[in-house]
C-alpha positions as CSV (number, residue, x, y, z in Angstrom):
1,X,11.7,18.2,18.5
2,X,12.8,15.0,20.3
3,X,9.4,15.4,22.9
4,X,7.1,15.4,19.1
5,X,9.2,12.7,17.6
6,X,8.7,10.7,21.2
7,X,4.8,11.0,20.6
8,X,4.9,10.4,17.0
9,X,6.8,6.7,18.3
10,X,3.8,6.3,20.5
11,X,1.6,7.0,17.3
12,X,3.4,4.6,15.1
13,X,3.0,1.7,17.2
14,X,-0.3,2.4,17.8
15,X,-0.9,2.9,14.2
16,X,0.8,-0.5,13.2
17,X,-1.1,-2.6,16.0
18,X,-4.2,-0.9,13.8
19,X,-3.3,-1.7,10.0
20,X,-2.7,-5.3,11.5
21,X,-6.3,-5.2,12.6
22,X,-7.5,-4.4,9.2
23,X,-6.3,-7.6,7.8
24,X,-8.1,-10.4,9.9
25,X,-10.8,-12.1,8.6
26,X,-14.2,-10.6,9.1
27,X,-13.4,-6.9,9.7
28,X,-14.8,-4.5,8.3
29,X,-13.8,-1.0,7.2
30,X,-15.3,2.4,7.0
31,X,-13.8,5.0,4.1
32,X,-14.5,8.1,4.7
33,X,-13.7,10.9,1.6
34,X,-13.7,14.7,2.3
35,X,-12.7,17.3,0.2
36,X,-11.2,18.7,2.9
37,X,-9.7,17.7,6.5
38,X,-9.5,21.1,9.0
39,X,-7.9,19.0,12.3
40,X,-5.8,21.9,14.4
41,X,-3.0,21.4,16.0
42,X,-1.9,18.1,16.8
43,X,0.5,17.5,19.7
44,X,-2.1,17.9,22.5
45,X,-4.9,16.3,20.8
46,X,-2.1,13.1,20.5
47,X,-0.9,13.4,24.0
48,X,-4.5,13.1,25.1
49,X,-5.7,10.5,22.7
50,X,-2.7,8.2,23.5
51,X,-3.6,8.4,26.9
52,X,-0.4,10.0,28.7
53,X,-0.8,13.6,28.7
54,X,-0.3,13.5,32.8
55,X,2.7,11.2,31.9
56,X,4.3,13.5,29.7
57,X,3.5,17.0,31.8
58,X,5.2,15.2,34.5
59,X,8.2,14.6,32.0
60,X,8.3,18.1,30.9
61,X,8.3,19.7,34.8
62,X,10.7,17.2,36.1
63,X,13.3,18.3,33.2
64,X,12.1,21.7,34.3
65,X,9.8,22.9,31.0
66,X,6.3,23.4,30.8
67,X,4.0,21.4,28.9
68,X,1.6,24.2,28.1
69,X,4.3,26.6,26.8
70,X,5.6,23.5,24.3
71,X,2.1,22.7,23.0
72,X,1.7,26.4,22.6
73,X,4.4,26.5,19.8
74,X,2.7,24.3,17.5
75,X,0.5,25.9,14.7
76,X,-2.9,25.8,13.4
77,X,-2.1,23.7,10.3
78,X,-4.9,26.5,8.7
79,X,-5.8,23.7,5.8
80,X,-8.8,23.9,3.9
81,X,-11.9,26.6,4.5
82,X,-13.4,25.2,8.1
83,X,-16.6,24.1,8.2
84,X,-17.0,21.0,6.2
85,X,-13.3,20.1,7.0
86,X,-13.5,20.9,10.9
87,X,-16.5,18.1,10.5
88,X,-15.0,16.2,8.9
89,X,-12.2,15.8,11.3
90,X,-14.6,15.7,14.3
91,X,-16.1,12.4,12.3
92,X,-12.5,10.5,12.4
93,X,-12.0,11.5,15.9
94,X,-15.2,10.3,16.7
95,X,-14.6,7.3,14.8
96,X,-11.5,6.8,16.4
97,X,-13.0,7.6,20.3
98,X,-15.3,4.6,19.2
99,X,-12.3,2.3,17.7
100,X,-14.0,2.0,14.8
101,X,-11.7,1.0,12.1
102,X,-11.5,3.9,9.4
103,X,-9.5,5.3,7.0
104,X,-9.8,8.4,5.3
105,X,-8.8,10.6,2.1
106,X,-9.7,13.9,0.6
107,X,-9.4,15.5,-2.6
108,X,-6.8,17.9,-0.6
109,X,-4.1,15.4,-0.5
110,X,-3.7,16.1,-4.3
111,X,-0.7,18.8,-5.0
112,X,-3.4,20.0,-8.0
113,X,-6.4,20.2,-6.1
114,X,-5.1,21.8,-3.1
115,X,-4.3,25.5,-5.5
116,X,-7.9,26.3,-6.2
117,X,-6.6,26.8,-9.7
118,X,-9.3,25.4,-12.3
119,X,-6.8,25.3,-15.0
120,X,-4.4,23.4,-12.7
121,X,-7.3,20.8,-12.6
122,X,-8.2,20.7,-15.8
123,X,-4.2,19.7,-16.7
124,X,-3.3,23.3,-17.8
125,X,-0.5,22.8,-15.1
126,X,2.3,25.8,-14.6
C-alpha cells in the first residue's frame, strides 16, 4: 500500500503541474466523452508512464521484494464491455504520450448508468 500511495504522489504532482497548464492564456483543450473507459490495471502502466519503473524495481530488490510479484496483485478493474472502452482508453493514453492537454468523462461515472437497468435511467430508482 505505501509503494501505490508513493506512485499516486508522483501522479498528483504531475497532475497539478497539468490543471495549471489548462489555465494560461491560449491553450487549448480536447474533451473527450465515452460511454465507457476499459484501462486495466494501473500500477505498471503509472510506473512506466512517470518514467521510473527502473527506479522503483531497484527500490523494490534492494528492500528485498520483487516488483513483478507487487504489480501482479493488482486487478483488472473489469469496467465496461471492452472494445469501445479499451479504445477509448488507448485514445487518452495516446493523447497523454503526445502531451496533449485532455480531459475526459463517460456516461460510466454515473452510479445510474453504470447498472444497465433502464428503469434506473429512466428515474424508476430502487
Amino acid at each position: 500500500m505505501a509503494f501505490a500511495c508513493t506512485v499516486r504522489n508522483h501522479l498528483l504532482d504531475h497532475w497539478l503541474h497539468t490543471v495549471q497548464n489548462y489555465d494560461k492564456p491560449g491553450v487549448r483543450l480536447v474533451s473527450y466523452l465515452s460511454a465507457e473507459f476499459l484501462l486495466g490495471p494501473h500500477l505498471e502502466n503509472n510506473l512506466i508512464n512517470l518514467g521510473i519503473y527502473e527506479q522503483a524495481r531497484d527500490a523494490m530488490e534492494r528492500l528485498g521484494l520483487d516488483l513483478t510479484s507487487i504489480i501482479d496483485q493488482e486487478e483488472e478493474p473489469g469496467l465496461g464491455n471492452g472494445g469501445l472502452g479499451r479504445l477509448a482508453a488507448c485514445y487518452l493514453d495516446s493523447l497523454a504520450t503526445l502531451e496533449i492537454p485532455a480531459v475526459a468523462t463517460g456516461s460510466a461515472t454515473n452510479r445510474n448508468l453504470r447498472s444497465g437497468d433502464p428503469r434506473r435511467l429512466a428515474g424508476g430508482g430502487y
